[in-house]
C-alpha positions as CSV (number, residue, x, y, z in Angstrom):
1,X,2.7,-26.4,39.8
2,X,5.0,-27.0,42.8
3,X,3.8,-26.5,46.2
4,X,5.4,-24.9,48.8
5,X,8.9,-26.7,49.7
6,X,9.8,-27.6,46.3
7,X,13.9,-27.0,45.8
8,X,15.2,-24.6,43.6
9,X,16.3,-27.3,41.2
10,X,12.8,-28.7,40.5
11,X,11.5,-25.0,40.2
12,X,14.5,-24.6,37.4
13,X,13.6,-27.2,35.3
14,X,9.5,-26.7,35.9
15,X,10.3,-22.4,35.2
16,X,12.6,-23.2,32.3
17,X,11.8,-20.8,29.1
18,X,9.5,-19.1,30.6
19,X,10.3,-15.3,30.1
20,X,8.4,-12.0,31.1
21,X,9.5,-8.6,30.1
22,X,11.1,-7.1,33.1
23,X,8.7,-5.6,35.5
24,X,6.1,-8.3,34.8
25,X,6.8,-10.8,36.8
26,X,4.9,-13.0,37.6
27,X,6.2,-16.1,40.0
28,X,5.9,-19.6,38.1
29,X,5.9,-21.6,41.5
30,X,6.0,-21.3,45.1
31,X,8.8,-22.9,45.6
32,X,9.9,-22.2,49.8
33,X,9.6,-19.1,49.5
34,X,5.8,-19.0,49.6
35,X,3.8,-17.1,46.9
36,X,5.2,-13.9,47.3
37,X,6.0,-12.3,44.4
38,X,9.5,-10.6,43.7
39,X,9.1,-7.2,42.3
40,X,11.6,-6.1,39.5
41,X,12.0,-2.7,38.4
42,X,11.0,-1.6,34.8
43,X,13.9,-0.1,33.8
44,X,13.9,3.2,31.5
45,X,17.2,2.2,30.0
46,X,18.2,-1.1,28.7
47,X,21.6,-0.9,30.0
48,X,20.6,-0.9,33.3
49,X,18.6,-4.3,32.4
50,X,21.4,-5.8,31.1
51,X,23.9,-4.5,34.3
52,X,21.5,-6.3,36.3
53,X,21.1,-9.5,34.2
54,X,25.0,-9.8,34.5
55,X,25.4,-9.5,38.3
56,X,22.6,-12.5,38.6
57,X,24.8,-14.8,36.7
58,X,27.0,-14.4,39.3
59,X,24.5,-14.0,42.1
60,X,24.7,-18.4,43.3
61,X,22.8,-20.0,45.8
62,X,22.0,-17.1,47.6
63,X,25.3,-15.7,47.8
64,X,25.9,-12.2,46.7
65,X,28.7,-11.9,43.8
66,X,32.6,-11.6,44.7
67,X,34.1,-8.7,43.4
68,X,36.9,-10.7,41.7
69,X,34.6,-12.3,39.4
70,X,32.9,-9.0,38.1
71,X,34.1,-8.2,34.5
72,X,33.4,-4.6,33.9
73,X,33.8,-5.0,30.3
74,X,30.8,-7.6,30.3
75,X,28.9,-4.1,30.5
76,X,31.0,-2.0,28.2
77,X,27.7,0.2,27.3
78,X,28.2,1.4,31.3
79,X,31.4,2.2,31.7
80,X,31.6,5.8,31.3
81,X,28.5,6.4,33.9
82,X,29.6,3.4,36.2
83,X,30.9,3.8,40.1
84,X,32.6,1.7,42.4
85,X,31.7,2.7,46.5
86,X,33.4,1.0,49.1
87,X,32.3,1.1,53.2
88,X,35.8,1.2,55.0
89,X,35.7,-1.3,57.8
90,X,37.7,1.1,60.4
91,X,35.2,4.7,59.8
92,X,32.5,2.8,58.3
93,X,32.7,6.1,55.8
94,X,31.7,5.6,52.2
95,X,34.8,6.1,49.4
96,X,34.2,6.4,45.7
97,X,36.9,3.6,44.4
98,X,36.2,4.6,40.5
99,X,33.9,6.7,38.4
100,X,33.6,6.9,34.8
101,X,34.5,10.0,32.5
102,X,30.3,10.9,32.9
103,X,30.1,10.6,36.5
104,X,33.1,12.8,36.7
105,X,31.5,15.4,34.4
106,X,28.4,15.6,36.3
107,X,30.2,17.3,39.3
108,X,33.3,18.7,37.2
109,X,35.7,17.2,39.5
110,X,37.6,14.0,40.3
111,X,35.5,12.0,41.8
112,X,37.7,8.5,42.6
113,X,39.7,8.4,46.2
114,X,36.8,11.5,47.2
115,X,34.6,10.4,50.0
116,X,30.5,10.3,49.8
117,X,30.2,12.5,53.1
118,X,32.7,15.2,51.2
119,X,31.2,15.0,47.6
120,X,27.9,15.1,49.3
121,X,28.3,17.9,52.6
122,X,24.4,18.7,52.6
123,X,22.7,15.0,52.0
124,X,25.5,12.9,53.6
125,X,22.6,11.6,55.6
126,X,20.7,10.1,52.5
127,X,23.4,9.4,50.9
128,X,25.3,7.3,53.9
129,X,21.4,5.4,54.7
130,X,21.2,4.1,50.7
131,X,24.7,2.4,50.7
132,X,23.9,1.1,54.2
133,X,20.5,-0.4,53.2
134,X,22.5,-1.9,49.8
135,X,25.4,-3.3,52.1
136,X,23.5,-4.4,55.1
137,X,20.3,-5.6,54.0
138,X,21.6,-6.5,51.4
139,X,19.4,-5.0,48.8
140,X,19.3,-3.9,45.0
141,X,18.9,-0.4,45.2
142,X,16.9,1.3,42.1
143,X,16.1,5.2,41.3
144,X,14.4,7.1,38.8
145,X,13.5,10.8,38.8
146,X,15.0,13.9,39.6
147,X,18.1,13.2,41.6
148,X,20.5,15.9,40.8
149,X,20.6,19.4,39.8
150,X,22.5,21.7,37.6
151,X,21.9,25.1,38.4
152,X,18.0,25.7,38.4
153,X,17.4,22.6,35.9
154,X,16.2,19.3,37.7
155,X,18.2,16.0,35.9
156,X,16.4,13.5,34.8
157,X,18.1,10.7,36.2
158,X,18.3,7.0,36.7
159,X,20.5,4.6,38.4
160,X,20.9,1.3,39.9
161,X,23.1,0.1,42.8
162,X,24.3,-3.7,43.4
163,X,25.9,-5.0,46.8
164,X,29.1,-7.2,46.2
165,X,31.5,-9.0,48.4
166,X,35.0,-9.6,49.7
167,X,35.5,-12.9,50.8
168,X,31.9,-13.5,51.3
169,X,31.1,-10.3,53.8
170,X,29.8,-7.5,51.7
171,X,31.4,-4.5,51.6
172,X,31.0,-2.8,48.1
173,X,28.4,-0.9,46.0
174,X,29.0,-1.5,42.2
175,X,26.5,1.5,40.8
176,X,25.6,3.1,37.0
177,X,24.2,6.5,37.0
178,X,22.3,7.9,33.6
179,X,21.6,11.1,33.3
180,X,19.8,13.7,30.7
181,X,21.0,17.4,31.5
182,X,19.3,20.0,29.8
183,X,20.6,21.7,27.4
184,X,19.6,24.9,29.0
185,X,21.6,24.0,32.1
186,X,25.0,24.8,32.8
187,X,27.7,22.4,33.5
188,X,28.7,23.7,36.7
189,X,27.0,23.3,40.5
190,X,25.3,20.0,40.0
191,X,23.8,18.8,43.6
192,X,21.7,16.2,45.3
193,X,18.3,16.7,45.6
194,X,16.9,13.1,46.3
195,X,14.4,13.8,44.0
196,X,13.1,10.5,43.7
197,X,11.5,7.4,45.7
198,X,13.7,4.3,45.3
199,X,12.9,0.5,44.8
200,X,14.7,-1.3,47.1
201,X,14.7,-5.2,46.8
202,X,16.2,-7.5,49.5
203,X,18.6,-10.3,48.1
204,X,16.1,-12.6,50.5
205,X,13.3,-11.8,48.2
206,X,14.5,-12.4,44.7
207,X,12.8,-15.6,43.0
208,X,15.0,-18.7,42.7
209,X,16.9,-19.1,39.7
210,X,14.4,-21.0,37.5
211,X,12.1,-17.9,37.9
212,X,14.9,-15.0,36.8
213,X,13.4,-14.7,33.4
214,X,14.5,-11.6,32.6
């Protein structure tokens, strides 16, 4: 077992096929980081496992991913329930740059060009502080619980956020909503209710790359 210092490199080769079911992980080595363990959500949906497993390919040496090299269609399970948010660098307001056909039937409207402060007038607050910490920190951003609501009927809902860059700054929040609405519900009125406590993980505490055994 390393001690504290080891590179990445040596932790790679040491960590290699080792895998834990996500949630359970446990870290292999110290390498600098000390022996803090990284936390990864256990996802409800396997979709959301593999999202995630697909922007850590791209996630190198510390660097969160480039837009450009994001291949939608590497998640094609996601597309209907997957969102593009961008921060404009003039307002610092939050714009919805793509939605797919279920994100746009949750609210019954268009949702792409729409900004996060209009789609959302009464939880602009929550909503504007989530981005931020995904941008700024930058964080992976992870929700389960009842987030919306259509009519009197709570949704079971479950999504995952992901910071990306431009360039190297980051300005992007590449997202996948799921959602079960009852069938008692009606399709109409869904709203925010920020139902549910988030997992929020730092970029700065993910393990190194040998220990993303996913």
């Amino acid at each position: 077992m390393p001690n504290p210092g080891t590179n990445n490199l040596q932790c790679g080769e040491l960590c290699a096929g080792r895998k834990l079911p996500l949630g359970e992980y446990v870290p292999a080595c110290a390498c600098d980081r000390g022996d803090i363990p990284a936390a990864f959500p256990r996802f409800g949906d396997d979709t959301l496992k593999g999202f995630l497993r697909y922007w850590l390919t791209l996630y190198v040496d510390g660097r969160v991913p480039e837009r450009k090299d994001f291949d939608p269609t590497r998640v094609p399970s996601l597309l209907s329930r997957f969102w593009i948010i961008q921060r404009e660098p003039g307002t610092g307001r939050y714009k919805f740059l793509l939605a797919g056909e279920q994100i746009r039937a949750l609210f019954n409207r268009r949702v792409a060009d729409i900004y996060v402060d209009d789609l959302f007038k009464d939880h602009e607050t929550e909503m504007h502080l989530a981005l931020s910490e995904v941008i700024d920190t930058p964080a992976i951003h992870y929700a389960v619980g009842p987030l919306y609501r259509a009519g009197m009927y709570p949704l079971h809902t479950e999504r995952l956020a992901l910071p990306m860059a431009e360039d190297g700054v980051v300005t992007s929040v590449y997202g996948a909503t799921l959602y079960r609405r009852p069938t008692a519900a009606p399709s109409t009125d869904t709203e925010f209710i920020d139902g549910a406590k988030p997992i929020v993980l730092p970029i700065r505490n993910l393990p190194c790359p040998g220990c993303l055994m996913l």
